[in-house]
Backbone bond lengths (Angstrom), bond angles and torsions (degrees), N, CA, C in turn:
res aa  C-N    CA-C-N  psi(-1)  N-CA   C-N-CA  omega(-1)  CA-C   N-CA-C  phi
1 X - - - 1.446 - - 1.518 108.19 -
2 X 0.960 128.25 117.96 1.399 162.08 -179.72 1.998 100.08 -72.59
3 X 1.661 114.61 113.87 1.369 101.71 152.47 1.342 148.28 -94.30
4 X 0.810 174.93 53.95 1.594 145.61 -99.66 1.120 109.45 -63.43
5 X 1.276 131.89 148.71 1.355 150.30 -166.44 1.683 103.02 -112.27
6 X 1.261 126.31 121.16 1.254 119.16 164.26 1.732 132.00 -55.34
7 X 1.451 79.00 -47.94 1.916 95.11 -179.36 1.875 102.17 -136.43
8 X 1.289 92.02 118.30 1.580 93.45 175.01 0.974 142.53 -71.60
9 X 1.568 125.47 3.00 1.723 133.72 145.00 1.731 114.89 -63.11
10 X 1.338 112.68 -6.22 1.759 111.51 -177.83 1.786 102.45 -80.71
11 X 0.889 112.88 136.39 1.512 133.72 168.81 1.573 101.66 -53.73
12 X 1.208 122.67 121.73 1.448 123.80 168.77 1.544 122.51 -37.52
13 X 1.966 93.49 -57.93 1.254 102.86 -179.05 1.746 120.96 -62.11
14 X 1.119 102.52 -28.53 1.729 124.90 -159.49 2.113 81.29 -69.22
15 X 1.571 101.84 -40.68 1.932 94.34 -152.64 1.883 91.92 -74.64
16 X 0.928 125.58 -24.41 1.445 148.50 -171.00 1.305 106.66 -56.56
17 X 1.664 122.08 -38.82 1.157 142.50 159.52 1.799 124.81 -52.47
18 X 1.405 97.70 -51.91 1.356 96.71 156.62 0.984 137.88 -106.91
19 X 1.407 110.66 37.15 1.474 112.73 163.87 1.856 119.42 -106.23
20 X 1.840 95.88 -15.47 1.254 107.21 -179.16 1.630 115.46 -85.14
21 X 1.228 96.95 125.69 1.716 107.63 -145.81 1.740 96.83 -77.78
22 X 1.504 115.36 -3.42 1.673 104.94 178.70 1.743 104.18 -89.02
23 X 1.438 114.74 -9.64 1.833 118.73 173.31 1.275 121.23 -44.01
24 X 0.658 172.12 73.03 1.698 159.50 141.61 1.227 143.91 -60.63
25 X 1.415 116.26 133.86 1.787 106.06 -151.76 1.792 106.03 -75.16
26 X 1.304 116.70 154.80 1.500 111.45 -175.38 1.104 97.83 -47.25
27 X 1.699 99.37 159.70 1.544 112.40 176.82 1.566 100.84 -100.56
28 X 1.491 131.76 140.45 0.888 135.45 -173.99 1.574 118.29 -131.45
29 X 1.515 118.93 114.40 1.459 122.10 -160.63 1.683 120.59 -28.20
30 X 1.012 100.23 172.31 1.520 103.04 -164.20 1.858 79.12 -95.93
31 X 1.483 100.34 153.80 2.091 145.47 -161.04 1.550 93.41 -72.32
32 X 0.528 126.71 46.31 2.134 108.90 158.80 1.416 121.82 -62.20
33 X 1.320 105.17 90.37 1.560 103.40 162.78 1.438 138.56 -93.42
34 X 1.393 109.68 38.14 1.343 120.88 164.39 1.431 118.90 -64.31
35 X 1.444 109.19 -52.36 1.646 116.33 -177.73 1.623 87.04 -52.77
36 X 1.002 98.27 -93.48 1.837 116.05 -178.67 1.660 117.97 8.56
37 X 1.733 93.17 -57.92 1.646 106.72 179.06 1.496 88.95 -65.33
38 X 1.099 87.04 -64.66 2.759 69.75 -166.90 0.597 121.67 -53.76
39 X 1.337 139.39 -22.36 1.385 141.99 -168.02 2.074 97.35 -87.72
40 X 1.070 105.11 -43.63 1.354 102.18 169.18 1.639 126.27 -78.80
41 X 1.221 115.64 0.92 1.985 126.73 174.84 1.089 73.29 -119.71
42 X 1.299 166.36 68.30 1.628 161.11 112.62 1.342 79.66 -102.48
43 X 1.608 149.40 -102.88 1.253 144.09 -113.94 1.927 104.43 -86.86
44 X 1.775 96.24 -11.57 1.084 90.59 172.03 1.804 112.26 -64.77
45 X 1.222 118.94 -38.53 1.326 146.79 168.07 1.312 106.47 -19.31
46 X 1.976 88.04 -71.05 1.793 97.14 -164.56 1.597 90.87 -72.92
47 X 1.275 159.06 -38.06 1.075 143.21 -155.32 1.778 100.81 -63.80
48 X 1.069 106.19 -37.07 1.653 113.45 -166.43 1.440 94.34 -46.24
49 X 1.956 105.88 -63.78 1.511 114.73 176.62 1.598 139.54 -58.74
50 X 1.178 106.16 -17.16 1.361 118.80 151.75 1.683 129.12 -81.12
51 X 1.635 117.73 -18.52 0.718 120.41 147.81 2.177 126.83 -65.02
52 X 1.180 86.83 -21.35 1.781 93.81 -178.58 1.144 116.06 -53.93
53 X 1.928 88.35 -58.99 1.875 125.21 175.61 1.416 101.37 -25.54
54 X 1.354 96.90 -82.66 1.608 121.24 -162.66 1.636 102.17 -59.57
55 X 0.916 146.37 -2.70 1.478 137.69 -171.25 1.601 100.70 -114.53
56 X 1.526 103.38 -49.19 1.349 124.36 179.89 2.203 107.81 -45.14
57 X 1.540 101.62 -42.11 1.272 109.95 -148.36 1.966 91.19 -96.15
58 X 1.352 113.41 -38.01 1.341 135.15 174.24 1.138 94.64 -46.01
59 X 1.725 140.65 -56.96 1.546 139.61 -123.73 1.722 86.71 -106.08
60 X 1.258 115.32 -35.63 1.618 117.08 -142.47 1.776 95.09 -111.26
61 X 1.103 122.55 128.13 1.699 125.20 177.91 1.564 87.59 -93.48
62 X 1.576 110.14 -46.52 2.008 91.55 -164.77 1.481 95.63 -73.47
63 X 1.257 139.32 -27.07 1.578 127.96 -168.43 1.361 94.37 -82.35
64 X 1.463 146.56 12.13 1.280 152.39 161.79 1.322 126.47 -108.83
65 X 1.545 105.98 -13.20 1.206 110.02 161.23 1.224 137.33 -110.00
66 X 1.779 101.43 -7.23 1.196 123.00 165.27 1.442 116.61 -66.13
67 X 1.983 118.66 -31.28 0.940 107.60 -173.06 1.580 125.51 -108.96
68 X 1.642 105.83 0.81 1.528 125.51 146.80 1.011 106.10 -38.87
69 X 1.672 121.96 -72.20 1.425 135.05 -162.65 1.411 129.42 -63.52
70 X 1.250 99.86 -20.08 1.818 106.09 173.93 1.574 87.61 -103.70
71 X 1.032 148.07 -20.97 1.605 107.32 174.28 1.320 113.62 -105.50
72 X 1.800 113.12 3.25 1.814 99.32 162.42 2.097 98.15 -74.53
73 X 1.296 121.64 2.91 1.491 106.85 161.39 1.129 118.04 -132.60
74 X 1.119 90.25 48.04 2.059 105.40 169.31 0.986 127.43 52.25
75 X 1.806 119.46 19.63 1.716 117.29 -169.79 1.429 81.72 -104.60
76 X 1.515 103.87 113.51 1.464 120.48 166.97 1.577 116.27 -85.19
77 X 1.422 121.71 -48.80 1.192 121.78 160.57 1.623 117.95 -39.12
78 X 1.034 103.39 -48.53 1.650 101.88 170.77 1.484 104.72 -61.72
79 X 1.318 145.36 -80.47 1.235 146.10 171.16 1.562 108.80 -7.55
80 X 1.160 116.26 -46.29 1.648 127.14 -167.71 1.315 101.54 -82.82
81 X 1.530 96.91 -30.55 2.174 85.66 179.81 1.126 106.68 -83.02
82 X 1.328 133.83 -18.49 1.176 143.06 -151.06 2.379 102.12 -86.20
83 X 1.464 84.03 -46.19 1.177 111.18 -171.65 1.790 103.97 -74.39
84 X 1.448 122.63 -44.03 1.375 105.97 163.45 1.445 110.86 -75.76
85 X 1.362 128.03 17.09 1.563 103.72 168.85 1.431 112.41 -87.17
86 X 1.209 101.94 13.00 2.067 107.02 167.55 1.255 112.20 -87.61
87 X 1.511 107.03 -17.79 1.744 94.36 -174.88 1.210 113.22 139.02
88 X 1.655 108.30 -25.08 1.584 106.94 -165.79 1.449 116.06 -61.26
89 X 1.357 117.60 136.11 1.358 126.75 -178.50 1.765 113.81 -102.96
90 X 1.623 91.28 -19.22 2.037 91.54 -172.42 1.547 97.39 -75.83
91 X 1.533 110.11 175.75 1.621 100.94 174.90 1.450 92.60 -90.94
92 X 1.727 104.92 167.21 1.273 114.63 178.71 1.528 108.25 -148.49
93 X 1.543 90.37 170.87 1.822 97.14 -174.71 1.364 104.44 -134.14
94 X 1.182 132.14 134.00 1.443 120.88 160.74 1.181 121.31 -96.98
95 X 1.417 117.51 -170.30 1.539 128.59 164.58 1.272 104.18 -179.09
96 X 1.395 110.38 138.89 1.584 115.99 174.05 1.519 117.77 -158.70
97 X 1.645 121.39 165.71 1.094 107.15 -154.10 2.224 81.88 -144.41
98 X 1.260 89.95 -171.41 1.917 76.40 -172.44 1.702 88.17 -85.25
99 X 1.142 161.94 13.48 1.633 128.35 142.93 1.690 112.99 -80.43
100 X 1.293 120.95 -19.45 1.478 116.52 175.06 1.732 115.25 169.78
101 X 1.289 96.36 -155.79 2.022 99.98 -167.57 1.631 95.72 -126.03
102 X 1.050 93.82 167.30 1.190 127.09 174.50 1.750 105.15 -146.89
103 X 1.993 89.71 123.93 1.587 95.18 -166.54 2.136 93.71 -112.11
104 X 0.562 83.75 99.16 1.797 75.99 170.17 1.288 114.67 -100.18
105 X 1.621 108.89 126.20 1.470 127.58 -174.82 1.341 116.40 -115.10
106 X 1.511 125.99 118.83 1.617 123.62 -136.22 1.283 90.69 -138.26
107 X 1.165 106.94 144.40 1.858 150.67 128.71 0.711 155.57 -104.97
108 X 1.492 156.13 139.74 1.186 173.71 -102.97 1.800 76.58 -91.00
109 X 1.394 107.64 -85.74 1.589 112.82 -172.07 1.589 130.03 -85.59
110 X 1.322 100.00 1.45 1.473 98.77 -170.31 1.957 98.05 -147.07
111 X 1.157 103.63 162.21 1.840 123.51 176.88 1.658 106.48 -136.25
112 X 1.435 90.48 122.20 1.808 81.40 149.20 1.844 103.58 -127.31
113 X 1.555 84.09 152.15 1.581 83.78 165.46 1.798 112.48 -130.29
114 X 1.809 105.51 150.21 1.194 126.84 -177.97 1.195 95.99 -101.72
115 X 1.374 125.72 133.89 1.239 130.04 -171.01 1.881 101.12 -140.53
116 X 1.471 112.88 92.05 1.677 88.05 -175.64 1.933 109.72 -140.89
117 X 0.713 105.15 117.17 1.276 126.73 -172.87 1.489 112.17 -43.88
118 X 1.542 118.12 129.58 1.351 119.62 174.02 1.822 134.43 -132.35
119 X 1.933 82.75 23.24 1.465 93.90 153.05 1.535 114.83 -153.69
């Protein structure tokens, strides 16, 4: 017995599968978007503070050169104090290397990262 095939790249056996009416696609837990919503009014958060960063660091040449200068000598803690003097309230982490930083601004459920180049 011969089936018809809808589209002729499908595997015979594979269409055979859905035609047998006891198949059923996994069941997959039921949608809670509670986490989801906080976790997304959290990054709305950090965006605010990455917006600070970036405006903060844009406006100011000495608060940009202050913070070149402490991480071409590796005082990262300094970098971080340097970096909440814009405002930021989320916690944060840096890292940087001699072309630029990476500012990551963290929560419980959510990260953003500033990533901006300074050569």
């Amino acid at each position: 017995m011969r089936y018809p095939i809808p589209c002729y790249h499908v595997n015979p056996s594979a269409a055979r599968l859905y035609r047998d009416a006891s198949w059923r696609p996994p069941a997959y837990p039921s949608v809670n978007t509670a986490s989801f919503i906080r976790s997304a009014k959290d990054a709305a958060g950090l965006l605010a503070d990455a917006q600070l960063v970036i405006y903060g660091i844009a406006a100011s040449p000495e608060l940009s050169r202050r913070i070149i200068a402490a991480a071409q000598e590796s005082k990262t803690e300094t970098v971080k104090r340097l970096i909440r003097q814009t405002g930021v309230k989320s916690n944060l982490d840096v890292s940087f290397n001699p072309d630029g930083i990476h500012i990551r601004l963290l929560h419980s459920r959510s990260r953003f990262v500033v990533a901006l180049q300074w050569s």
